[in-house]
N, C-alpha and C positions, 0 to 999 in steps of 0.2 A: 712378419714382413718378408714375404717373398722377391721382393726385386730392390733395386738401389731408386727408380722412379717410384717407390712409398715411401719414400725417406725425405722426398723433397719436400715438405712440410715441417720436417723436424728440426727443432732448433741444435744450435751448438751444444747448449748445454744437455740437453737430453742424449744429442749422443754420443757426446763423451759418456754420460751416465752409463748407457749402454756399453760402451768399450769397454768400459771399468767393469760390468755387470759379466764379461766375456763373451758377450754378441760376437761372433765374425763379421756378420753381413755389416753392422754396424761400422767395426771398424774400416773391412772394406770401402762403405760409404764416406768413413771420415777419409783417409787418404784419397779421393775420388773429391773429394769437395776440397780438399786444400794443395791438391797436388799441381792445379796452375798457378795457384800463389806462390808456391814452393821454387817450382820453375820460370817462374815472371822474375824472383830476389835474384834466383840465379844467373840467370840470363839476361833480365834488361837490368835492372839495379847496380850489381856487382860483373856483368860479361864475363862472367868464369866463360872459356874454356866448354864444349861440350863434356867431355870426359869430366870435368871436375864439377859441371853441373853435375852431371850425373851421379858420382859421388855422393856429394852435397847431399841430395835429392834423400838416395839412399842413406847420409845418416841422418838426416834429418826424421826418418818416419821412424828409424831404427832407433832414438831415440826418444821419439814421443813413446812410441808402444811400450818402451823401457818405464820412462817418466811421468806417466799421465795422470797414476797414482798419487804423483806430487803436487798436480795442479791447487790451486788454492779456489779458484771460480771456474768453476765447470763453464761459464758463458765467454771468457777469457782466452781460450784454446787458439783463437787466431791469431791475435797479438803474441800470445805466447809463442805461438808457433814460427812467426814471424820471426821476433828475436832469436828464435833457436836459429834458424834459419841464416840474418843476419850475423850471426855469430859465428857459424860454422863458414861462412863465405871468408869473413875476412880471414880465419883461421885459415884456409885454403891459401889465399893470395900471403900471407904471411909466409907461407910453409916453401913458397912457390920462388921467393923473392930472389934467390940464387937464378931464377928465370928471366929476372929484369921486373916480375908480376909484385911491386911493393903495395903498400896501403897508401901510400901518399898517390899512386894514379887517381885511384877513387876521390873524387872531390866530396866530400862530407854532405856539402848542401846538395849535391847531386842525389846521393843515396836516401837522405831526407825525405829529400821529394816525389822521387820515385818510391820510396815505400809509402809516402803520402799516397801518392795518387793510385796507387795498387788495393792502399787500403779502401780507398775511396769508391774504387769499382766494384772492390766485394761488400760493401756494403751496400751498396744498389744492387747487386745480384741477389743477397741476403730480403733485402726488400719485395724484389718480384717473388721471390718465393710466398711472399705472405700475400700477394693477388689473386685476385681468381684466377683459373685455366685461361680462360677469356681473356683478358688484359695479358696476363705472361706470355701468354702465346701472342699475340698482336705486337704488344713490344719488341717482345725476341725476333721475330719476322722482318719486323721496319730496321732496329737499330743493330742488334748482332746481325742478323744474315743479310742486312742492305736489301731487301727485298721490294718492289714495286707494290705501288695500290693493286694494279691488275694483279699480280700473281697471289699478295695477302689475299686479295677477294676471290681470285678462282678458288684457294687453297681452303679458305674458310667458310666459302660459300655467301658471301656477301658483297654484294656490290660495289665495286669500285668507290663511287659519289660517295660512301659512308663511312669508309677507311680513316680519312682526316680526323672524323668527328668521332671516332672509338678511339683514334689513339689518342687526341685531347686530352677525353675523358680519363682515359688510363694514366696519362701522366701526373692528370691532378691526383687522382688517387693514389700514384707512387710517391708525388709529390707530398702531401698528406701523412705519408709512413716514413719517410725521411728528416720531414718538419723535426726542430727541436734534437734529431738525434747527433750526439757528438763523436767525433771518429772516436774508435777504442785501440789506435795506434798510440805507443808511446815512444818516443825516443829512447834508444840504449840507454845506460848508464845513470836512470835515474833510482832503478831499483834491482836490485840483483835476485831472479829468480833464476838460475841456471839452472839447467834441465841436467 
């Protein structure tokens, strides 16, 4: 696998396999696919601070690459990573508290929720991966890049009039891959897998 765009088909758990196996590219790909999660916890979740995002950031992969060995479900790597992540924020704002930065700012349900909803968007991102070119690309165009019928269709070569009616289609079939799936986010404290 020559580029990080061949990897987009690969699931979690293969490439953890691969990290573990000591791929580089591989690993490069995992911090490349988890590293706006990483910066989303830090930044909208918990509002560290850039600098203490950044930190963060940096032990958090410093960590995995240490710990991945340890994982128990190679398909688990988000959540897990998630929690590390989690964990090392609040440890931040703890450390920080002499700054006036305590744990009680953070509203519990707030952190909740935004790790819900974080989870929730990579799990739709997780999904288009498994569409065809075709659809991923039409979706990504409309909803990530706010893009117009006219320009999707100059850009893909298709008519304006036909736009609506691909990305219908494409929803149903995202919709179809999401059916039935349950977030793989779990609240802290319900089992201790420290990294």
């Amino acid at each position: 696998m020559g580029s990080a765009v061949s990897f987009a088909s690969v699931t979690d758990a293969s490439l953890v396999a691969r990290c573990r196996g000591g791929d580089q590219e591989a690993w490069e790909e995992l911090v490349n696919r988890f590293s706006r999660y990483v910066y989303a916890i830090t930044s909208r979740v918990y509002r560290l601070e850039q600098h203490d995002a950044e930190d963060v950031f940096q032990e958090v992969f410093a960590r995995t690459y240490e710990n991945l060995g340890s994982l128990r479900d190679d398909g688990a790597v988000r959540p897990w990573i998630g929690t590390l992540t989690r964990r090392l924020c609040v440890d931040r704002i703890r450390a920080g508290a002499h700054e006036q930065a305590t744990e009680e700012a953070i509203d519990p349900q707030d952190s909740h929720d935004g790790m819900a909803e974080l989870d929730e968007a990579l799990t739709v991102q997780e999904a288009l991966r498994t569409l065809d070119a075709d659809c991923a690309e039409i979706l990504d165009r409309f909803f990530s890049r706010d893009e117009s019928y006219r320009v999707i269709g100059d850009a893909l070569g298709i008519p304006p009039g036909t736009i609506a009616s691909r990305i219908s289609r494409c929803l149903r079939k995202l919709r179809h891959k999401l059916e039935g799936r349950k977030s793989r986010f779990e609240p802290s404290g319900e089992h201790d897998d420290r990294p």
